[in-house]
C-alpha positions as a printed NumPy array, in Angstrom:
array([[  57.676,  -43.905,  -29.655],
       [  56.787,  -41.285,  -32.577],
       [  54.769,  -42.449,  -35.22 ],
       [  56.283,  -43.942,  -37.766],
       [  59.534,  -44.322,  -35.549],
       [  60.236,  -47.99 ,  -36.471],
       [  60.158,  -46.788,  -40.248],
       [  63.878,  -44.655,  -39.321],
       [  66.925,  -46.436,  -40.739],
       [  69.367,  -47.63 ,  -37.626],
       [  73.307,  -48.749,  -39.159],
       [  74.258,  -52.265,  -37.971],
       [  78.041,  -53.307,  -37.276],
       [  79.016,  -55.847,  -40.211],
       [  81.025,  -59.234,  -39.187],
       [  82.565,  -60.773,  -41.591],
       [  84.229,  -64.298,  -42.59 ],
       [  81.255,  -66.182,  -39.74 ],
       [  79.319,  -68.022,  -42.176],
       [  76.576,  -65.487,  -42.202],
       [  75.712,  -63.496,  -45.656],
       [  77.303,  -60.188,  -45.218],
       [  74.306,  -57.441,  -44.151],
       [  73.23 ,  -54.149,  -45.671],
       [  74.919,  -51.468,  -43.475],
       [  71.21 ,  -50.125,  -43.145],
       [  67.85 ,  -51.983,  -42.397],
       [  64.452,  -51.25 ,  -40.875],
       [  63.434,  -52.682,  -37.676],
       [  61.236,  -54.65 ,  -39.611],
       [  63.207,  -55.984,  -42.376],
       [  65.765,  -56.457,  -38.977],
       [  63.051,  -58.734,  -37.082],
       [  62.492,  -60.988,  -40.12 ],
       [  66.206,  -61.564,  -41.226],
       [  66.865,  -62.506,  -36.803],
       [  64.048,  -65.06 ,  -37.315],
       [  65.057,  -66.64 ,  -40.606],
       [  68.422,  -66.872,  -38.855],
       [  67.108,  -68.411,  -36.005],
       [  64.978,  -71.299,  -38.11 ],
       [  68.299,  -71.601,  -40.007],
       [  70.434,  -72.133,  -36.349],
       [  67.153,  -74.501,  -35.744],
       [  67.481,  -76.7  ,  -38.25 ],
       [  71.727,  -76.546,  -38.544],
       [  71.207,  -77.924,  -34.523],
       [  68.99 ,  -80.373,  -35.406],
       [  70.826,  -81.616,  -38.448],
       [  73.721,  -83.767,  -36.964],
       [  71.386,  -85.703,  -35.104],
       [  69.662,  -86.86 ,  -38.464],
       [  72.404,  -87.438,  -40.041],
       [  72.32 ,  -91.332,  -39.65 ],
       [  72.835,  -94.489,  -40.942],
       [  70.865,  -98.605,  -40.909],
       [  67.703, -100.19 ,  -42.962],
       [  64.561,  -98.437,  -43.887],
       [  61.265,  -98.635,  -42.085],
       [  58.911,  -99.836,  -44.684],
       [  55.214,  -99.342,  -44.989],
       [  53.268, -101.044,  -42.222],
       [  50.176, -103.231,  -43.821],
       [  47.187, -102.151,  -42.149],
       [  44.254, -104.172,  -41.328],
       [  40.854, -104.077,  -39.965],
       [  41.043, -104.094,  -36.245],
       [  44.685, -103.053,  -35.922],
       [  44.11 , -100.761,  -32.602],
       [  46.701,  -98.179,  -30.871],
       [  45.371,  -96.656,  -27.426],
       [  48.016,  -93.479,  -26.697],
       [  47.997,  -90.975,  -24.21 ],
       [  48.464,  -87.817,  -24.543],
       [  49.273,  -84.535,  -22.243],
       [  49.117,  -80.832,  -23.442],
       [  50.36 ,  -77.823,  -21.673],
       [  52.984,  -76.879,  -18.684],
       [  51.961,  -76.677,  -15.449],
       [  48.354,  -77.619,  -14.982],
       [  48.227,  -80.155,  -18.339],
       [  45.419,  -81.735,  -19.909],
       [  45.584,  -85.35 ,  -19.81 ],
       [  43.51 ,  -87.374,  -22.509],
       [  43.288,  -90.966,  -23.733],
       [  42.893,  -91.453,  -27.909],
       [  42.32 ,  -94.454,  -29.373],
       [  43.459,  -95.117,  -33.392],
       [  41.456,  -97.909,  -34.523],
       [  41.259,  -99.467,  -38.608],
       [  37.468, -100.145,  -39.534],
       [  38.097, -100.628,  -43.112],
       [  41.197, -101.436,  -45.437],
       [  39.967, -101.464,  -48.77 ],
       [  42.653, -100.635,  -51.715],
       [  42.752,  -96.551,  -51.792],
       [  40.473,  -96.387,  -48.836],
       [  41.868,  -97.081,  -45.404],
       [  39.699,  -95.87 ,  -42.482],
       [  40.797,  -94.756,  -39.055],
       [  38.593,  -94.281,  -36.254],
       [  40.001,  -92.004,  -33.535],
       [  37.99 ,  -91.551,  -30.282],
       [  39.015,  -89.399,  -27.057],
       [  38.278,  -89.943,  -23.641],
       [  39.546,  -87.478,  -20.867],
       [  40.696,  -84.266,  -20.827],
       [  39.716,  -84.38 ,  -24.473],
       [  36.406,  -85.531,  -25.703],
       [  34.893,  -86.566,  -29.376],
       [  36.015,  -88.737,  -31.914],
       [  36.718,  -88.522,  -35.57 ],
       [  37.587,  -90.485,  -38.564],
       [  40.866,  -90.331,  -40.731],
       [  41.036,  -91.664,  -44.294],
       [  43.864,  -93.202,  -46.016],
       [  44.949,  -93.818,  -49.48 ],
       [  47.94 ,  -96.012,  -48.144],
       [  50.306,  -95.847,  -44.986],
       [  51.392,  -92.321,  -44.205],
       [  49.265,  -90.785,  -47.209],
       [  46.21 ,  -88.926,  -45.654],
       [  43.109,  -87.351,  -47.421],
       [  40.952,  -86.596,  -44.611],
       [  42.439,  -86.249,  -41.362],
       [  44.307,  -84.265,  -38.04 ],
       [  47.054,  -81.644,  -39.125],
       [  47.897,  -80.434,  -35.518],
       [  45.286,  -80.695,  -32.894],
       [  42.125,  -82.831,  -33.652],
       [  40.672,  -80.974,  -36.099],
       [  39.292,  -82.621,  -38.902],
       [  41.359,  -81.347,  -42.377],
       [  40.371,  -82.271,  -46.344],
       [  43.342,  -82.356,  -48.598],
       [  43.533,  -81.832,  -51.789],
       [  46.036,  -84.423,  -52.508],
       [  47.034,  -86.691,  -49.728],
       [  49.099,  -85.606,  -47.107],
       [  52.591,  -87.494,  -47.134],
       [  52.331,  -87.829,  -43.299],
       [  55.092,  -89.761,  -43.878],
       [  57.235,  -90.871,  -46.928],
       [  57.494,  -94.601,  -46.237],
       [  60.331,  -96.071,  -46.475],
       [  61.388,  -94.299,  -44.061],
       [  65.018,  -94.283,  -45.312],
       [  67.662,  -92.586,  -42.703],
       [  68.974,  -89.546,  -44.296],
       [  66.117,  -88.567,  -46.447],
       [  63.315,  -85.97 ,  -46.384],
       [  60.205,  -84.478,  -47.815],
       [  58.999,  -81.548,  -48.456],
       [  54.942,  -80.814,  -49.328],
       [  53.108,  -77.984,  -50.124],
       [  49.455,  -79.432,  -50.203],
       [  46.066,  -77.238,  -50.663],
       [  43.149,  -78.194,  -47.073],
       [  40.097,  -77.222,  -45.816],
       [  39.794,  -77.338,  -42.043],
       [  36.116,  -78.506,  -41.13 ],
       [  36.054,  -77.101,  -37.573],
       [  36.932,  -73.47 ,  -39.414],
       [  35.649,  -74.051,  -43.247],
       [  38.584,  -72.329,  -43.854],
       [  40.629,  -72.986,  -46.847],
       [  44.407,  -72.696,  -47.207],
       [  47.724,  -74.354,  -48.187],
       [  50.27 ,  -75.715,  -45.559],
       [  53.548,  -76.62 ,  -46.076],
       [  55.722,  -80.003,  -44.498],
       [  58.751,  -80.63 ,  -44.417],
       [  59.773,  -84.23 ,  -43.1  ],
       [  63.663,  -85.278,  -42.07 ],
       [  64.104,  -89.255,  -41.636],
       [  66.986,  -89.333,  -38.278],
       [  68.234,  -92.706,  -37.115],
       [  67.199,  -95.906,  -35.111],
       [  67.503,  -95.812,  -31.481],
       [  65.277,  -97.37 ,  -28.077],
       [  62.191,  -95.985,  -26.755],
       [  60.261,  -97.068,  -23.896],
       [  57.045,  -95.919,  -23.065],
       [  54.178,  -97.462,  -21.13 ],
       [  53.477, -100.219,  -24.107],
       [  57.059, -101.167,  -24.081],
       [  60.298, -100.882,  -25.152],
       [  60.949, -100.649,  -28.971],
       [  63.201, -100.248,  -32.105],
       [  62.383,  -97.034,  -33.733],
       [  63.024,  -94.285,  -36.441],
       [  63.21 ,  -91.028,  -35.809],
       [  61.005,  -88.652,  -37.964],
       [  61.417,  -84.489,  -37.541],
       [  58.757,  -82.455,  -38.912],
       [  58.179,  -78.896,  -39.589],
       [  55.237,  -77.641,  -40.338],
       [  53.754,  -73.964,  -41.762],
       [  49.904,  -73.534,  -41.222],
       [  47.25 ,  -71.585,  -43.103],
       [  46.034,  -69.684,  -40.   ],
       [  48.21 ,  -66.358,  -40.414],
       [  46.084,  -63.054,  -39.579],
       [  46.064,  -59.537,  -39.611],
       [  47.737,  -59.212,  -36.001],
       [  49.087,  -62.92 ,  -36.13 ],
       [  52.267,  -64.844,  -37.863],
       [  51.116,  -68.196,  -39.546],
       [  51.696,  -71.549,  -36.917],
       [  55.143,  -73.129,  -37.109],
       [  55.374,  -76.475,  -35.417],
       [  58.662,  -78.107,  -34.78 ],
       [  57.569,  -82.354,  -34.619],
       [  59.72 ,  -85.282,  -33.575],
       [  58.047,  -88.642,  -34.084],
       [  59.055,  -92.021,  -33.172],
       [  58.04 ,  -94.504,  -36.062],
       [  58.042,  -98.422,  -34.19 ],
       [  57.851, -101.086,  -37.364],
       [  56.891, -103.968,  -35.25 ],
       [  53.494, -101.434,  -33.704],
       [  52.978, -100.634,  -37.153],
       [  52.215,  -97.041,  -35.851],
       [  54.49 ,  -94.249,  -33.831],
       [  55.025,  -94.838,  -30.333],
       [  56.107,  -91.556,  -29.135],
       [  55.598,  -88.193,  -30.387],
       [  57.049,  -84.359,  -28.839],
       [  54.793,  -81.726,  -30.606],
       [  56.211,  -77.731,  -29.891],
       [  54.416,  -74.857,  -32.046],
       [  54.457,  -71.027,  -32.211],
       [  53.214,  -67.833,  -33.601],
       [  53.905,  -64.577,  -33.189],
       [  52.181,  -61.26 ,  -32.641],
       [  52.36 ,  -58.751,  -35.407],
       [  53.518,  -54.891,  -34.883],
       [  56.649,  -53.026,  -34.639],
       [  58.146,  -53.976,  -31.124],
       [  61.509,  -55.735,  -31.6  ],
       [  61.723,  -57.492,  -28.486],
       [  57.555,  -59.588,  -29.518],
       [  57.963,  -62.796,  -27.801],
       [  56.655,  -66.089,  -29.559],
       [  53.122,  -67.259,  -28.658],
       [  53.438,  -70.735,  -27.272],
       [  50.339,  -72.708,  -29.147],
       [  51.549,  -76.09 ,  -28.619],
       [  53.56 ,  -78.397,  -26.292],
       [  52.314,  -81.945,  -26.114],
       [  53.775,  -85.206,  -25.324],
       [  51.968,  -88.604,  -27.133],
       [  53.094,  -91.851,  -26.039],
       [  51.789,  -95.596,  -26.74 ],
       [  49.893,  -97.417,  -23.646],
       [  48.411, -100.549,  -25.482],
       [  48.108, -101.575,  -29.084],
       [  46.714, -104.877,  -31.044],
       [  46.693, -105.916,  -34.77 ],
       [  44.356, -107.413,  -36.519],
       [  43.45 , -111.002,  -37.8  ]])
């Protein structure tokens, strides 16, 4: 292609009386590529929607103790997966000052610790892999209660340690309805919890990460039980056709938990 080709104007047939926002006659390939992506989130979230849309009680705010323990596993990737054991454990639950031990055994090694300033408000803790993250103001991880119906949306200043790279990210949390999940803990009453998420990690030949979340929130684990994790970026330049870069797919699920005394 010439230089500068994707910079010629190209005249798009106009549909009218579909829903859609009626387009300029001309466009860039560009300006083209971002409006078919914003329409896509839109279709996205317009799917996802009706399935949210939902009604019975709130979850409220589980009270954490010292030695409440969750032991999940968890498997990243398609055909050749890494399989990992984590274990969420609460060493301290002082007033403003939970602490979380998480350890990894596996496929994925380490351990870390998370801190609270109450149930589903983080200041130091995993965004979405297991790095370590400083928040400026606690993250609303999640909005407890967790009423059906309702969302959240955060815009909230970090510092990843693994990078020391600062940035803001944005989440946006959608409360769905009850429903049955089993996994190898059990079967249990739980709320479904959608979350998208924007990261700080855009470049000069890379899109920021968007993540696409659905968690399910157990009341009587005090903790989620299940949890489907998708994310993508995409390449920068001037093809049309770029394909999104695949940087998550990961499957969580409860195997064992315990509260404390």
């Amino acid at each position: 292609m010439p230089a500068g080709a994707w910079m010629q104007p190209i005249s798009l047939p106009v549909r009218r009386g579909i829903g859609v926002p009626t387009l300029a006659p001309i466009m860039t390939h560009r300006s083209l590529l971002a409006l078919v992506t914003a329409l896509l989130a839109a279709a996205l979230l317009a799917a996802c929607t009706p399935d949210f849309v939902a009604s019975g009680p709130p979850a409220a705010a589980p009270v954490l103790k010292a030695g409440d323990r969750w032991v999940y596993r968890g498997r990243e990737g398609f055909r050749l997966p890494t399989v990992w054991e984590e274990t969420h454990e609460v060493t301290g639950a002082a007033p403003d000052n939970i602490t979380v031990r998480v350890s990894y055994a596996g496929g994925v090694k380490g351990d870390r610790t998370e801190v609270l300033t109450a149930p589903g408000l983080v200041r130091v803790g995993e965004l979405m892999d297991i790095e370590t993250r400083q928040f400026a103001q606690p993250l609303r991880r999640f909005a407890f209660p967790l009423t059906p119906g309702t969302s959240w949306n955060q815009w909230v200043g970090n510092l990843n340690e693994t990078t020391h790279r600062s940035g803001q990210i944005n989440r946006y949390g959608q409360v769905g309805g009850w429903e049955k999940v089993t996994t190898p803990a059990g079967t249990f009453d739980a709320i479904r919890v959608r979350v998208f998420m924007t990261l700080d990690d855009e470049e000069f030949w890379r899109t920021a990460t968007r993540c696409n979340y659905l968690i399910w929130y157990a009341p009587a684990v005090g903790a989620p039980v299940r949890e489907e994790k998708e994310a993508e970026y995409f390449e920068k330049g001037d093809r049309m056709d770029s394909a999104p870069v695949r940087a998550q797919h990961t499957l969580i699920e409860l195997v064992a938990y315990s509260r404390g005394a």
